[in-house]
N, C-alpha and C positions, 0 to 999 in steps of 0.2 A: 656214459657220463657218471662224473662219481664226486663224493661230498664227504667233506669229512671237517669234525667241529674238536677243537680244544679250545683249553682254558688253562691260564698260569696264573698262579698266584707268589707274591713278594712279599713278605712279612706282614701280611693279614693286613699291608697298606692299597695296593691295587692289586687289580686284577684285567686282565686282558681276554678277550675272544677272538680266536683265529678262525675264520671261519673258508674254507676251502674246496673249489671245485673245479673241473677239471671235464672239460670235453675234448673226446679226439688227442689232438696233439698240444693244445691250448690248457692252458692252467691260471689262473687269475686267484688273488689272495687279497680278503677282505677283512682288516685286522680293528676290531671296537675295542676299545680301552675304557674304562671306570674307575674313579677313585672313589676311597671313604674316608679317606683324612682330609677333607676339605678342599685339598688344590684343585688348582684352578685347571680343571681336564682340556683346557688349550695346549697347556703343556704337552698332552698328550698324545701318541698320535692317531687321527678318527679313521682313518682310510689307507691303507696300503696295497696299493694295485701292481702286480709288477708283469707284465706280460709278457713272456720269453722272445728274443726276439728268433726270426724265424731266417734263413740263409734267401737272398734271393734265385730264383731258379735261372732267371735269365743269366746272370754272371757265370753261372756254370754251364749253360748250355753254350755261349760264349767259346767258356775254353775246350768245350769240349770238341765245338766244331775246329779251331786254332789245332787241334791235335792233328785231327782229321785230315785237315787241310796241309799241312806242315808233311804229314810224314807220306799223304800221297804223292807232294811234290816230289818231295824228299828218292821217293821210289820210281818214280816215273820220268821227272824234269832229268835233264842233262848236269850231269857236275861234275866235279874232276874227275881226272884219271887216273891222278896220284892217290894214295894214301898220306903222304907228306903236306905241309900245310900250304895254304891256297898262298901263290907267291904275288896274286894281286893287291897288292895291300891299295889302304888310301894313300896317295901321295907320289904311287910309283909307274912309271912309263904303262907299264902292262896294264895298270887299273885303268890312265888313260884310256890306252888302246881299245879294253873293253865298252866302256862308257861310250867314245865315238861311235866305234861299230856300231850300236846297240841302236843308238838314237838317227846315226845316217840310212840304217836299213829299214827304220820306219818311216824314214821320208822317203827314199828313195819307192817302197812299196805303196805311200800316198802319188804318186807319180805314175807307176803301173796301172793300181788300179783307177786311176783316171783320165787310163788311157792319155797319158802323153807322151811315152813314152814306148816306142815301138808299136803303134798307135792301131788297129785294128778293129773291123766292123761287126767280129765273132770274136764269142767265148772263146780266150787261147789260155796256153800255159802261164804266158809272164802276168796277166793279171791276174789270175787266181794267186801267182807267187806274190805279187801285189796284197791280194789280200789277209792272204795266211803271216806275210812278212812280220808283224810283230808276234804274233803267237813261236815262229819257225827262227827269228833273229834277234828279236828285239830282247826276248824275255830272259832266253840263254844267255844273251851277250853280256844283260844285267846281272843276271843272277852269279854268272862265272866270275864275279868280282867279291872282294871280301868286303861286304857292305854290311848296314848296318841292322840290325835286327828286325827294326820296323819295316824298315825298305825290303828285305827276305819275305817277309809275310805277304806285305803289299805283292811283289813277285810270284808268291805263291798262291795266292787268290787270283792273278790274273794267270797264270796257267793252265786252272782249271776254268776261269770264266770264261774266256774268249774262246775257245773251241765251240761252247755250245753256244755263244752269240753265231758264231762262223755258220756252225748247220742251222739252227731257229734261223734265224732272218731273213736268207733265201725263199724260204718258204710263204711271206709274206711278201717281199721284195726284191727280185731278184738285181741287185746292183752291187758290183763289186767295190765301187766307190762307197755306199752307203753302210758297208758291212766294214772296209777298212775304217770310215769316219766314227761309227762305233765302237770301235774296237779303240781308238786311240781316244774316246772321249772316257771311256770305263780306265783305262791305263791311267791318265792323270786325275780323271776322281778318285778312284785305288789309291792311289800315290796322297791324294787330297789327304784323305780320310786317314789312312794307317801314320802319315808324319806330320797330323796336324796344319797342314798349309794355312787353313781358315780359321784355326784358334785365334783368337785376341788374348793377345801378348798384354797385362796391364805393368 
């Protein structure tokens, strides 16, 4: 902690005390003014507080996870195979094509895994592929499109999320129904949250 005092004087009309301290990372300044020619020391001014403002942590820790998040998809998730640019654009057959996919291979795996579909009294392969089906179709399917920044993130956050819902929830509940219904209620809250869907538009 530390303190320190000055004084200015103006042609032997005022005078002012600065008076200054300072703890840690904090600094506050406490400025008294005086006249001797009579004015009126409202003029003046009695108090000058200025407290630095400080960065919030959370906004950084924010982006720092957005880093994190981004470039493990980035290394991990599926992408092109070209180095040329992604020929899915919005608007074009291919982007279609994507998007269908994307979204038929998450119903079609609500289907599997509730067992309606090839229907079955034991754990088999087609509902497990039921389950995994958004994490394994859906996510690739979106992401292989040239979309739009927010929607990348949202994708990227559910690539790393849904796997570990996948393992956690067995654990507590073993239903492949309940682990795909999971899975696709985090997708469009993801999707809620990264593109605004809930904002109020005024």
């Amino acid at each position: 902690m530390s303190w320190s005092l000055c004084s200015t004087h103006s042609h032997g009309v005022s005078s002012s005390i600065a008076l200054t301290y300072g703890f840690r990372h904090r600094r506050s300044t406490f400025r008294i003014c005086a006249t001797s020619d009579g004015s009126d020391p409202k003029d003046e001014p009695l108090l000058d507080m200025k407290p630095p403002e400080s960065p919030l942590p959370s906004s950084a820790l924010g982006k720092d996870l957005k880093k994190v998040v981004n470039k493990t998809a980035a290394t991990f998730a599926p992408r092109a195979s070209t180095a040329s640019k992604n020929p899915a654009l919005p608007g074009t057959t291919l982007y279609k094509v994507f998007e269908v996919q994307g979204y038929a291979s998450m119903f079609l795996g609500g289907v599997l895994s509730f067992n309606l579909l090839f229907p079955s009294n034991e754990p088999d392969l087609w509902r497990l592929m039921g389950m995994w089906s958004i994490w394994m179709f859906t996510i690739p399917s979106l992401r292989a499109r040239d979309c739009p920044i927010k929607e990348k993130e949202a994708l990227n956050y559910l690539f790393l999320i849904i796997p570990l819902l996948n393992v956690a929830i067995p654990f507590f509940w073993k239903s492949f129904a309940l682990v795909w219904s999971a899975d696709t209620v985090t997708f469009f809250a993801m999707y809620a949250w990264k593109l605004g869907w809930l904002e109020s538009t005024e």
